[in-house]
C-alpha positions in Angstrom: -47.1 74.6 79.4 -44.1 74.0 76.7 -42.2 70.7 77.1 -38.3 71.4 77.0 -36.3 69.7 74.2 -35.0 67.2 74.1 -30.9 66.7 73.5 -30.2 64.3 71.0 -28.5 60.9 72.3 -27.1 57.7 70.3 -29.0 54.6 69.4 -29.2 53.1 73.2 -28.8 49.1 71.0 -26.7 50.5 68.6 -23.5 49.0 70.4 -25.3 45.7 70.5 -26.5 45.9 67.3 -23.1 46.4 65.7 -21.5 43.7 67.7 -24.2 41.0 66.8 -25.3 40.7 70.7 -29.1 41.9 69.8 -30.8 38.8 69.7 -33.7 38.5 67.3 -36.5 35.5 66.9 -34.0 33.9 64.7 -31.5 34.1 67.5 -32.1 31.7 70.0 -30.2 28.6 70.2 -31.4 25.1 72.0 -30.1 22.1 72.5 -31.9 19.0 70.9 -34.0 22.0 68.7 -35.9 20.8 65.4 -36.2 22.8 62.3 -39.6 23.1 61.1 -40.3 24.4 57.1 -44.2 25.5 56.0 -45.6 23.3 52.8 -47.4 25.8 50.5 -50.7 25.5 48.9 -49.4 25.0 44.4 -53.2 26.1 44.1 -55.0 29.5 44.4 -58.6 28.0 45.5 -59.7 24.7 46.5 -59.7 22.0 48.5 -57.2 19.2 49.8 -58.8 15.9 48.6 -55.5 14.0 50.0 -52.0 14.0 51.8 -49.2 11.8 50.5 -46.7 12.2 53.3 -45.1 8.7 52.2 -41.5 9.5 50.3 -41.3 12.9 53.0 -41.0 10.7 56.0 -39.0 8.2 54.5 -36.3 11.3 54.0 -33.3 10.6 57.1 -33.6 13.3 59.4 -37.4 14.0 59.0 -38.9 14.4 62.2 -42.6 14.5 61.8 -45.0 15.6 59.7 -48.1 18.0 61.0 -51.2 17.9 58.6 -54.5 20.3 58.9 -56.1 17.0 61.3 -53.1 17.4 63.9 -54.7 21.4 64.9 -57.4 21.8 67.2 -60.5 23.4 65.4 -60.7 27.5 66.4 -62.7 28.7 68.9 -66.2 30.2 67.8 -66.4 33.9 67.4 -67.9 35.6 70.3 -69.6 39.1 69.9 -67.9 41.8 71.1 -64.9 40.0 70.7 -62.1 40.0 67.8 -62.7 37.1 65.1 -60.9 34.4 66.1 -57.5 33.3 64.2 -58.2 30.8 61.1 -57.4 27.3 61.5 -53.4 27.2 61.6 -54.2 24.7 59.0 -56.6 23.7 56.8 -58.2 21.9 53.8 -59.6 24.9 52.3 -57.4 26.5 50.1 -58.5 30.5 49.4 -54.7 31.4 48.3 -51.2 30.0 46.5 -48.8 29.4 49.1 -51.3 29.0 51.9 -49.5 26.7 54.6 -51.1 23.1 54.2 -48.5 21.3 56.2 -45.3 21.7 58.5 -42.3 19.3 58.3 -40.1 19.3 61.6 -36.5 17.8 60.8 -33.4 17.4 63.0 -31.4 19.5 60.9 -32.9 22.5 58.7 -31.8 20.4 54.9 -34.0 17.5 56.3 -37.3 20.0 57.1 -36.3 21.2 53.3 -36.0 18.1 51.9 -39.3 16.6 53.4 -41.3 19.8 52.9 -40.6 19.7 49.1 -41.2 16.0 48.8 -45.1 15.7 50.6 -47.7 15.5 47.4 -51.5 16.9 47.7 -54.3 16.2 45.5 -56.6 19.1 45.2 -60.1 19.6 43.9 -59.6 23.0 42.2 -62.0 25.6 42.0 -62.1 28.8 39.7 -60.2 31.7 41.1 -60.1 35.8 40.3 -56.4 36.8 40.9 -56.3 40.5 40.2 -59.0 43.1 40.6 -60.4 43.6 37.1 -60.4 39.4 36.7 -64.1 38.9 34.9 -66.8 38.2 37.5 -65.2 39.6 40.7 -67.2 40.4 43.5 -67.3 44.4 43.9 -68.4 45.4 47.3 -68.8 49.4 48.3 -67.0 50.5 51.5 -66.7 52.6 54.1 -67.8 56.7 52.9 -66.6 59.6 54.0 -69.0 62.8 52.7 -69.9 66.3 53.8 -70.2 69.1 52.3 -71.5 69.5 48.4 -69.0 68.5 46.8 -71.3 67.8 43.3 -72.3 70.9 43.7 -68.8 72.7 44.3 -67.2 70.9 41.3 -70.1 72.3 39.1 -69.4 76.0 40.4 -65.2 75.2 40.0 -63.7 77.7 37.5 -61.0 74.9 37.1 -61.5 71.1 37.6 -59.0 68.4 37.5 -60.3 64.8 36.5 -58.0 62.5 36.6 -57.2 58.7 37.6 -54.3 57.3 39.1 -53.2 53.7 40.3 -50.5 52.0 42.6 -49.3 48.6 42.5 -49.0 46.0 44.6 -46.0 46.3 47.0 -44.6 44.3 49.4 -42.4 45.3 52.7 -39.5 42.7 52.4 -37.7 43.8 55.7 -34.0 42.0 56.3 -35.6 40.0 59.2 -37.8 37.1 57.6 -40.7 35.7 59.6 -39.1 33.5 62.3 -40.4 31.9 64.8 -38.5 30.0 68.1 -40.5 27.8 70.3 -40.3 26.0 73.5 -42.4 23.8 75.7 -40.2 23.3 79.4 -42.6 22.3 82.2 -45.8 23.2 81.2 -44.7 26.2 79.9 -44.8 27.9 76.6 -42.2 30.5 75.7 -42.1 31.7 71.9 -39.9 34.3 70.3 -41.8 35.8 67.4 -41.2 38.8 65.2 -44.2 40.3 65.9 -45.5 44.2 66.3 -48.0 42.7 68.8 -47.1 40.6 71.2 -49.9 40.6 73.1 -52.3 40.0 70.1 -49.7 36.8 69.1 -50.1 35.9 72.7 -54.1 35.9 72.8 -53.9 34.7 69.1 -52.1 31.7 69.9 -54.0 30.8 73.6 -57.4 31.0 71.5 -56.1 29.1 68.9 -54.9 25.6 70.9 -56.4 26.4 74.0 -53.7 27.3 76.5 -53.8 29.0 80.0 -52.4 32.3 79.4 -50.3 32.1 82.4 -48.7 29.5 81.3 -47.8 31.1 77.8 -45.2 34.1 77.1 -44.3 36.1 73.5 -41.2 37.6 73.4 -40.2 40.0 70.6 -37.0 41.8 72.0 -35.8 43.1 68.9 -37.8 43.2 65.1 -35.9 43.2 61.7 -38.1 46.0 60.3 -41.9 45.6 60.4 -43.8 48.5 58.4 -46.6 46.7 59.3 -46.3 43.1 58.0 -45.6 41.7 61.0 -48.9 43.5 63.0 -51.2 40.9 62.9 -50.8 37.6 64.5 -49.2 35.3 62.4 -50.1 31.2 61.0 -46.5 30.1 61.5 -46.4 31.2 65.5 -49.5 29.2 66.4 -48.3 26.3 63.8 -44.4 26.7 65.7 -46.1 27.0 69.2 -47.9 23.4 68.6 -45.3 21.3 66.8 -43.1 22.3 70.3 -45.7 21.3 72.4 -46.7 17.9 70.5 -42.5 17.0 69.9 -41.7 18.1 73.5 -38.8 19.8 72.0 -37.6 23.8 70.9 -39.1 24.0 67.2 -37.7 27.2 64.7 -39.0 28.1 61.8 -37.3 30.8 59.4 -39.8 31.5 56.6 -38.3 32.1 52.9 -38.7 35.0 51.3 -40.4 33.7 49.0 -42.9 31.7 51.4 -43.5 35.2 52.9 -44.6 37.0 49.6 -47.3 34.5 49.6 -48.3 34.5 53.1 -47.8 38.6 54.4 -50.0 41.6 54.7 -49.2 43.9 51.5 -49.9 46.9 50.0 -52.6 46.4 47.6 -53.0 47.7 44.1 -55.6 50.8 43.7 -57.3 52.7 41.2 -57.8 56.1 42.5 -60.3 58.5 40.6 -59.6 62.2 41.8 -62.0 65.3 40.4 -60.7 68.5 42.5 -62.3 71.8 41.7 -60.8 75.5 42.3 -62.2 78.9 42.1 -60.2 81.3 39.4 -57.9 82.5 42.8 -57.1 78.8 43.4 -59.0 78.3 46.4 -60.2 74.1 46.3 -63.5 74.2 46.8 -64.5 70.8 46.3 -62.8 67.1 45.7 -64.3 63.5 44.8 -62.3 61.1 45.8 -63.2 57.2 44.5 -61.0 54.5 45.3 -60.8 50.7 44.4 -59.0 48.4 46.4 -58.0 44.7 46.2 -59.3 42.4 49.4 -59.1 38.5 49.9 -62.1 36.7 51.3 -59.6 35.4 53.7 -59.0 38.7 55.8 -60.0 42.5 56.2 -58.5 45.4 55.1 -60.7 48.7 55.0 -60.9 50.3 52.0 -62.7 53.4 53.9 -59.3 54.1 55.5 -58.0 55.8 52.5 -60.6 59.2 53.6 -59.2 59.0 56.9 -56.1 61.9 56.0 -56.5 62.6 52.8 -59.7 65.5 53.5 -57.4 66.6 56.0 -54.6 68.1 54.0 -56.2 71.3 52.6 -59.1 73.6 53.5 -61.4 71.9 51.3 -64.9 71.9 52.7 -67.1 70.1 50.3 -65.5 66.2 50.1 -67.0 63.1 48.9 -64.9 59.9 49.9 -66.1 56.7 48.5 -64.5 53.6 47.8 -65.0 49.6 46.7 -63.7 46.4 47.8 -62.6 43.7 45.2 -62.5 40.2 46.3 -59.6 38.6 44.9 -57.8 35.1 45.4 -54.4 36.0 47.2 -53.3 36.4 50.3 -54.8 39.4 52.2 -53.6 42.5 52.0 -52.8 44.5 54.9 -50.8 47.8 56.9 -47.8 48.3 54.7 -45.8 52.1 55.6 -47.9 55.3 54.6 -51.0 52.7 54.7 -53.8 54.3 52.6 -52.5 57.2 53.0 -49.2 56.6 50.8 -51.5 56.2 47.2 -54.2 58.4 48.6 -51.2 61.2 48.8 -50.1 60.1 45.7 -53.4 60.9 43.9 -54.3 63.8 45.3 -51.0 65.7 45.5 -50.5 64.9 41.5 -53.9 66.4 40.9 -52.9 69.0 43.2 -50.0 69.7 41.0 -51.9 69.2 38.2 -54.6 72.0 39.2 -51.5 74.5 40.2 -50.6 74.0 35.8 -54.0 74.9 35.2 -54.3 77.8 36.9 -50.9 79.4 36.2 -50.2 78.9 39.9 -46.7 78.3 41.4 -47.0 74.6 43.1 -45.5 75.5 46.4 -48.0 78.9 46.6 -50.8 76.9 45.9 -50.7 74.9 48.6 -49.8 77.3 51.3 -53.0 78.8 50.0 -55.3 76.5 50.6 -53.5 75.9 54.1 -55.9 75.9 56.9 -56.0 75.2 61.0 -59.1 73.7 61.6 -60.0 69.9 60.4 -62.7 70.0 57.5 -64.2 66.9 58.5 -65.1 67.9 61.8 -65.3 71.5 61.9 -62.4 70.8 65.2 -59.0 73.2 65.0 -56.2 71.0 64.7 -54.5 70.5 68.2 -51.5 72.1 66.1 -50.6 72.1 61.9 -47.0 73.5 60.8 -47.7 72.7 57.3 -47.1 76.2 56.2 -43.7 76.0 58.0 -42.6 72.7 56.7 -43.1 73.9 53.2 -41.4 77.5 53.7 -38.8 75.6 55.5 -38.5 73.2 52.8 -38.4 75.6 49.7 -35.9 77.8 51.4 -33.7 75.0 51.6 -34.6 73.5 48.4 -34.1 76.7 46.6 -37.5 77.1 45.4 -37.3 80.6 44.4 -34.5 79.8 41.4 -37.8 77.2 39.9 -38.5 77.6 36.0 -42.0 77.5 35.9 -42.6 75.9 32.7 -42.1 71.9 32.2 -39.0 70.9 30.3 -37.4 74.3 30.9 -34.6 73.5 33.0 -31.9 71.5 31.3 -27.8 70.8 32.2 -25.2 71.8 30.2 -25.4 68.2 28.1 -29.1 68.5 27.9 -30.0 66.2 30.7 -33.6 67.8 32.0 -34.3 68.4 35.5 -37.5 68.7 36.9 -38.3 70.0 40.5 -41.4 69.2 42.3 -43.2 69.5 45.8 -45.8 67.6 47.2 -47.6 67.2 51.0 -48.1 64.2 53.0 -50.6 63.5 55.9 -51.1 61.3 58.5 -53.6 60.8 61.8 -51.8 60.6 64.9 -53.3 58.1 67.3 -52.2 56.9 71.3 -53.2 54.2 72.8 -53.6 53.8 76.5 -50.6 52.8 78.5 -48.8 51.6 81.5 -45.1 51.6 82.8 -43.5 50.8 85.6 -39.7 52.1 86.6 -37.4 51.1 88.7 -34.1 52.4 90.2 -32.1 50.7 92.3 -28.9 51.1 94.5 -26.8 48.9 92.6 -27.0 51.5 89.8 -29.6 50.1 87.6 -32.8 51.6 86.3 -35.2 49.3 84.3 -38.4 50.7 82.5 -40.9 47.7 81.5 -43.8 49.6 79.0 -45.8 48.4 76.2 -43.6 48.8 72.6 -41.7 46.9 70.5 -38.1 48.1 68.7 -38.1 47.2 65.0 -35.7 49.9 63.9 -37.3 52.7 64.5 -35.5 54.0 67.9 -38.4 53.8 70.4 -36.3 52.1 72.8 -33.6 55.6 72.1 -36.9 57.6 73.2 -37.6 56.0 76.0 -34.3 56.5 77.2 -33.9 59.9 76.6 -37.0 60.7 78.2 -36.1 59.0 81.8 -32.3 60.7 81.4 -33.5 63.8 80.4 -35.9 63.9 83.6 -33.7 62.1 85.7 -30.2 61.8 87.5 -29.2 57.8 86.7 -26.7 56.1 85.0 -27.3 55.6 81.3 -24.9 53.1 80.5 -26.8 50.8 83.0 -30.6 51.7 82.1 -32.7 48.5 80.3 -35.6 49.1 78.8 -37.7 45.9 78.4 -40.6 46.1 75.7 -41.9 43.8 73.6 -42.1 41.0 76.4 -45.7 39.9 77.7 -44.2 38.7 81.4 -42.9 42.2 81.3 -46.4 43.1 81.0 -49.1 44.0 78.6 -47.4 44.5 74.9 -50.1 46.1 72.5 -49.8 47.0 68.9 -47.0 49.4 67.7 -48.3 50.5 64.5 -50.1 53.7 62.8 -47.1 55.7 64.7 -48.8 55.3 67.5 -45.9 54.0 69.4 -43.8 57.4 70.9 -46.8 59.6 71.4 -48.2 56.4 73.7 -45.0 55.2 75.4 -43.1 58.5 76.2 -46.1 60.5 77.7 -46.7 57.5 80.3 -42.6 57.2 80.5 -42.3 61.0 81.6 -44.9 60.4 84.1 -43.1 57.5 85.8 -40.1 59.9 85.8 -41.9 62.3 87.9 -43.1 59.9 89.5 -39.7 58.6 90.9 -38.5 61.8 91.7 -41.1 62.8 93.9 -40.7 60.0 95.1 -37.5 60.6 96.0 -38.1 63.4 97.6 -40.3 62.5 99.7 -38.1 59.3 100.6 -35.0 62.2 101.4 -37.4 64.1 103.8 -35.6 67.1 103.0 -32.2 65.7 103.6 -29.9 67.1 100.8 -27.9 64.2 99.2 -25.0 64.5 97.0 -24.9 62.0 93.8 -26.7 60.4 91.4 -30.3 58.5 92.4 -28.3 55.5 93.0 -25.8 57.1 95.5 -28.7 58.8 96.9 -31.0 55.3 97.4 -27.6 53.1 98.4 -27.0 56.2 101.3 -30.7 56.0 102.7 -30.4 52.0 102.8 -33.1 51.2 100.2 -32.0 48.8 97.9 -35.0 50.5 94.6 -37.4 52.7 94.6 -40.1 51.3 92.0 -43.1 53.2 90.6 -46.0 52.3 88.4 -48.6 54.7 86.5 -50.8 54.4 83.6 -51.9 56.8 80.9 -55.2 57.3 79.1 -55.5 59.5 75.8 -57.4 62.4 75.6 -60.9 62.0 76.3 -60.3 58.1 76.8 -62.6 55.9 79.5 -60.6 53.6 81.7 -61.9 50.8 80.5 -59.5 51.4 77.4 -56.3 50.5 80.5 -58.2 47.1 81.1 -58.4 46.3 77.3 -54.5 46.9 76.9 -54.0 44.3 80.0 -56.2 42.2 78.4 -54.3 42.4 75.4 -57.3 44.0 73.0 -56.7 45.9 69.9 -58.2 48.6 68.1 -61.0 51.4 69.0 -60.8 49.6 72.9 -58.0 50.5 73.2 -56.6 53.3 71.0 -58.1 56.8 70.6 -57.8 59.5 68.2 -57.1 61.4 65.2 -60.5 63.1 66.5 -60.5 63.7 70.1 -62.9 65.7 72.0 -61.9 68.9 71.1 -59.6 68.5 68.3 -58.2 67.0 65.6 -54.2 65.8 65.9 -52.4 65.2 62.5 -48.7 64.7 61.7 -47.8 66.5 58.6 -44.7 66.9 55.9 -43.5 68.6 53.1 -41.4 66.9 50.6 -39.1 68.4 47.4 -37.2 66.5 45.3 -35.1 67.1 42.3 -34.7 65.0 39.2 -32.6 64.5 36.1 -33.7 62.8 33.6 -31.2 61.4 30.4 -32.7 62.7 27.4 -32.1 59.7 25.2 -32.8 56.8 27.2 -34.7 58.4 29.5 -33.4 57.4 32.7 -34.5 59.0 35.9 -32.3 60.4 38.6 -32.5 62.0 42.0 -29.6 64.0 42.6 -31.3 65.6 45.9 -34.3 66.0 47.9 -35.6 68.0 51.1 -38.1 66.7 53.7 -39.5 69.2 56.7 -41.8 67.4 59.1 -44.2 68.1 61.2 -45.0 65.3 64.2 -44.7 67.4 67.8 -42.1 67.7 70.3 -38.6 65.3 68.9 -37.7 63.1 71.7 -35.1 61.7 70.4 -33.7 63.9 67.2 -31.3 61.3 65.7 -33.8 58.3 65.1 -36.7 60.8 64.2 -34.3 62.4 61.5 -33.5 58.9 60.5 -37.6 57.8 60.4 -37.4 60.8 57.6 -34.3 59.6 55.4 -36.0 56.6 55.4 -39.2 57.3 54.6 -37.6 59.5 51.7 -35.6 56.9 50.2 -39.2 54.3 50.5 -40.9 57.3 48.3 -38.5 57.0 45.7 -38.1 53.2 46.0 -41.8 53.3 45.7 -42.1 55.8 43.0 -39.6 54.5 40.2 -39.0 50.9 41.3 -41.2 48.8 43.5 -43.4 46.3 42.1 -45.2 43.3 42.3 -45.8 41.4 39.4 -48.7 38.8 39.5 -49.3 35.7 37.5 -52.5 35.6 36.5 -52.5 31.9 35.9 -51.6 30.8 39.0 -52.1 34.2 41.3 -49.1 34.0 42.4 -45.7 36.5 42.4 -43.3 36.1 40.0 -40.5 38.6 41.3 -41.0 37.0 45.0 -37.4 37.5 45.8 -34.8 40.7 45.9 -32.9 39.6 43.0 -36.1 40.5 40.8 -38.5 42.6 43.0 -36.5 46.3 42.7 -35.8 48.3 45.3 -33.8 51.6 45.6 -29.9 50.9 46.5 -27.4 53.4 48.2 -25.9 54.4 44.7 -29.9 55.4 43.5 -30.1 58.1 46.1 -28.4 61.3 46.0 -28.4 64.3 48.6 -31.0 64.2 51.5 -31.7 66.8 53.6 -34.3 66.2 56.5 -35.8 68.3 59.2 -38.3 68.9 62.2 -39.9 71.9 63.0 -39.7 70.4 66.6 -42.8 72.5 67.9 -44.7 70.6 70.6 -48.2 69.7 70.2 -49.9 71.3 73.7 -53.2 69.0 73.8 -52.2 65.6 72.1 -50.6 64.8 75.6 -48.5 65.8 78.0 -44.8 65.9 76.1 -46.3 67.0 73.4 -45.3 64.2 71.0 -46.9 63.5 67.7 -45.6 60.8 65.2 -43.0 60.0 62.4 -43.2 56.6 61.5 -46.0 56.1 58.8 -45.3 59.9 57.9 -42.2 59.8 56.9 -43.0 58.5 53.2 -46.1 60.1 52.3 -46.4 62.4 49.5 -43.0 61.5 49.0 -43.5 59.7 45.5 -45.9 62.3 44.4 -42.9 64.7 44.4 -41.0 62.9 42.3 -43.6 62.3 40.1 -44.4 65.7 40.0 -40.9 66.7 39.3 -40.6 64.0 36.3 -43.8 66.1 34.9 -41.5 69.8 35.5 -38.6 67.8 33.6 -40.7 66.2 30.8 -44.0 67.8 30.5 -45.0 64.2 31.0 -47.5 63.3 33.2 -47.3 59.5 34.6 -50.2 58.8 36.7 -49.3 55.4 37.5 -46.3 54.1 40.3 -43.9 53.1 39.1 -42.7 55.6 36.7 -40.3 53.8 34.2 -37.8 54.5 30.9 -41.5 53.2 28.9 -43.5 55.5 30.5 -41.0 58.4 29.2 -40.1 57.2 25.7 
């Protein structure tokens, strides 16, 4: 059956927001609180021989200084179980910037002050600080094969070869990482900016030992995560001890550029693409090789770049591979898009370029190679509106006024514009869930349910979906997420967090209102559910149900309460009996200045895919976003790396470039709003990591329509045109 759609509402925090009430981890004032600041490693690999804490404690205002021996040692690893957290400090030094000490001050100059004057001797090692440094260890990865594809490249009447690379990114949201602690009475109460509070929460109770009981992570509101702030974090476990050893509230607000040095990133990649194509421009077979940066110090799977990518077209013969290179920075991690973003990026420019070599139209090539059941598993897709997004899109766009050839559109004053199209992919995922509601006489309704609000709207969602099921006041409805003694608060990531949240939401909705019914007895009751429970004398009504995902065992519901992560707890793109994937199409204009060569968007169009829209106005906005990331991404964004230290050199936003309002022109965004009948039961889907991929492949591709230049590396720049 059809889920009804939804009406659009306003942001639910948007008030709040706006009048500075939302309180983030920064946020929380107490009295007698000391300010804490990190003291980074000045080498990329070693060992501390010694700490000089002598002039830093000398400094007025300098409250204490915590070194690697005042840490309990981590808990062994247990099997089965995930690896326990690395020492909140220690002497081994395996990046620049790693924290080696924490100075708490009375007032935040002091913590500065002291931080900046504690001295370390070292014994250095030799380090490899970018992934073609001589004598880095190569490890393969993950594979994904089937199919021949050898054997279908060798039959192609047309073969693109071709290598492409992305850079090193990083996310830099507004919110830095901050950290608010306090030890009152045995108990521990930390506000984090963290995507998993629950993770944080086992994290930090593994880490120094605590009863969980006794500890609580709350992450109300997030100043934009993308990712970085997923896994658990040094500075909360570091935060959560200097509290309880001072007795007092300890926050820490780490510098931006601390946080370069220390946060998950997107890591640079070489990506080798060979796609082949019979003379009517059906792919028959693509090789995909990828290389990927990884630190000794942390995991990132260089396998996940096959996870979409052999799902965006019909292609039946697919060889995946990838390696790891170890390399002495920070690990790299989630960032928006994930593998997908560069994997999109590679393919869809060889996609492009196979559409050139064939004399095909960009936009028909693709619809021709559309298909509606998952390669890699031979499952149909639980549902796929690619086609649509890309019809959609081009009719918008204008598609049909294109000049085929590159460099054959130009302005009146000879500025060149260049129009190009590209897909993105991404695997929808759920993860099993609980919520309980409550309405109550006084005319309140509060929903507690695992999530966390870092921009996105999920808390707008949530709303919708209990006032589009239910008579209650709105202006009085709290949703509480992100709070472990609201209950268990797992992971919001991989745009996981709607299709998990609002299925098990709408269920507690019904839930209530049979509930009601069976409280009225048949009894017909004018007013709202509030009138209705203050006229039968009950003061709430409360309900509490859980949600599995397709196919899922209930032991997955005992790893959420238990605050577990990963395949324990989430489920999908490949369920049972099919295959759920969020899909977009994205077109973007450019002109580029014929002297100097500088690149403009003067307008783009975005159609996407992801389900049923629960909430149309922060969905729409997920797209703009994501739209304005892919051209951040695809003409700015870039970290630059020292090689003699490995370390950043543009680790702030005055010289690591990012798009601004007056680099983006007109953006049009839409959702074919079509619900997805066996992903669950509201037929929701997913926006968030979506939104930007394939998006910088459009604009690459349209600097190729505009130049007959092909740049095959992000980010395009004047050099790369001149």
């Amino acid at each position: 059956m059809s889920s009804p759609r939804f009406a659009g509402i306003d942001r639910v925090d948007a008030r709040d927001k706006v009048l500075g009430r939302a309180r983030f981890a920064a946020d929380h004032p107490f009295p007698d609180m000391l300010y804490a600041m990190l003291v980074p490693a000045t080498i990329a690999k070693g060992r501390i021989l010694a700490i000089d804490t002598s002039a830093a404690v000398s400094i007025p205002g300098v409250v204490r200084i915590l070194a690697p021996s005042d840490f309990p040692e981590p808990p062994a690893a247990k099997p089965g179980a995930p690896p326990p957290p690395s020492p909140a400090l220690e002497n081994d030094i395996r990046f620049l910037g790693q924290p080696v000490a924490l100075v708490l001050g009375e007032t935040l100059e002091a913590a500065i002050q002291g931080a900046e004057a504690v001295k370390l001797r070292y014994s250095k090692q030799d380090f490899r600080p970018v992934i073609d440094s001589a004598g880095a260890q190569r490890v393969p990865g993950t594979s994904v094969i089937f199919g021949q594809a050898e054997a279908a490249l060798s039959n192609a009447a047309v073969v693109v070869d071709a290598r492409y690379e992305t850079p090193i990114q990083h996310h830099n949201p507004i919110e830095l990482f901050a950290t608010t602690a306090v030890w009152a009475d045995g108990h521990l109460t930390v506000h984090d900016c963290t995507q998993g509070a629950s993770l944080a929460k086992n994290a930090l109770v593994g880490a120094l030992r605590l009863d969980p009981k006794k500890v609580d992570i709350k992450s109300a509101q997030i100043g934009g995560g993308f990712g970085q702030k997923g896994t658990p974090k040094r500075q909360t476990i570091l935060i959560a001890w200097a509290a309880i050893l001072s007795g007092r509230p300890v926050k820490l607000v780490t510098p931006r550029g601390q946080v370069f040095h220390l946060s998950p990133h997107r890591p640079r990649s070489l990506n080798h693409i060979r796609l082949g194509a019979d003379a009517q421009g059906r792919m028959t077979g693509l090789i995909y090789d990828v290389v990927q940066e990884r630190s000794p110090a942390g995991f990132f799977d260089v396998g996940g770049y096959h996870h979409s990518i052999p799902r965006l077209y019909g292609i039946h013969n697919y060889s995946g591979t990838g390696t790891e290179v170890y390399i002495d920075r920070q690990p790299p991690g989630p960032m928006r898009g994930t593998h997908s973003f560069p994997a999109c990026f590679a393919l869809e420019s060889a996609v492009d370029e196979l559409a050139y070599k064939l004399g095909r139209d960009p936009l028909e090539l693709r619809l021709l190679n559309d298909t509606k059941i998952d390669p890699v598993t031979g499952k149909p897709f639980s549902s796929r509106y690619l086609a649509q997004c890309l019809t959609e899109g081009a009719r918008r766009f204008g598609w049909e006024r294109r000049s085929h050839e590159p460099g054959s559109m130009r302005l009146p004053n000879g500025t060149m514009v260049g129009w190009g199209v590209a897909c993105g992919v991404f695997y929808c995922t759920q993860a099993a869930a609980e919520a309980t509601l409550r309405v109550s006489a006084d005319g309140t309704t509060r929903l507690m349910v695992g999530a966390h609000e870092m921009g996105q709207g999920i808390r707008t969602a949530l709303a919708n979906t209990i006032l589009q099921a239910l008579d209650v006041n709105p202006d009085k409805l709290e949703i509480l997420i992100g709070e472990t003694s609201a209950g268990p608060q797992p992971l919001t990531v991989g745009q996981r967090g709607t299709a998990s949240t609002v299925p098990v939401t709408a269920k507690a909705a019904a839930k209530m209102k049979a509930a009601f019914d069976e409280l009225a007895a048949g009894r017909t009751l004018d007013g709202n559910l509030h009138v209705r429970l203050a006229r039968l004398k009950r003061p709430f009504l409360e309900v509490t149900v859980s949600e599995l995902a397709p196919g899922q065992q209930p032991a997955a519901l005992d790893a959420m309460r238990n605050g577990g992560f990963g395949p324990a707890v989430g489920a999908g793109p490949e369920f049972p009996t099919f295959t759920t994937m969020s899909f977009v199409a994205h077109f973007a204009e450019v002109h580029i200045e014929p002297n100097t060569r500088r690149i403009r968007m003067p307008r783009a169009v975005s159609i996407a895919d992801i389900g049923r829209v629960v909430s149309p106005r922060t969905a729409l906005s997920q797209l703009y976003g994501g739209v304005v990331w892919g051209f951040s991404s695809a003409l700015r964004e870039k970290t630059e790396v020292d090689p003699r230290f490995a370390g950043y050199l543009n680790d702030d936003l005055a010289d690591y470039v990012v798009a601004v309002n007056a680099d983006i022109g007109d953006v049009d965004v839409g959702l074919i709003d079509e619900p997805d009948p066996e992903a669950n039961s509201v037929g929701v889907k997913g926006i968030g990591e979506l939104a930007m991929v394939g998006s910088a492949a459009a604009i690459a591709n349209a600097v190729y329509h505009a130049t007959g230049r092909r740049v095959r590396s992000l980010p395009i720049t004047l050099s790369d045109l001149l």
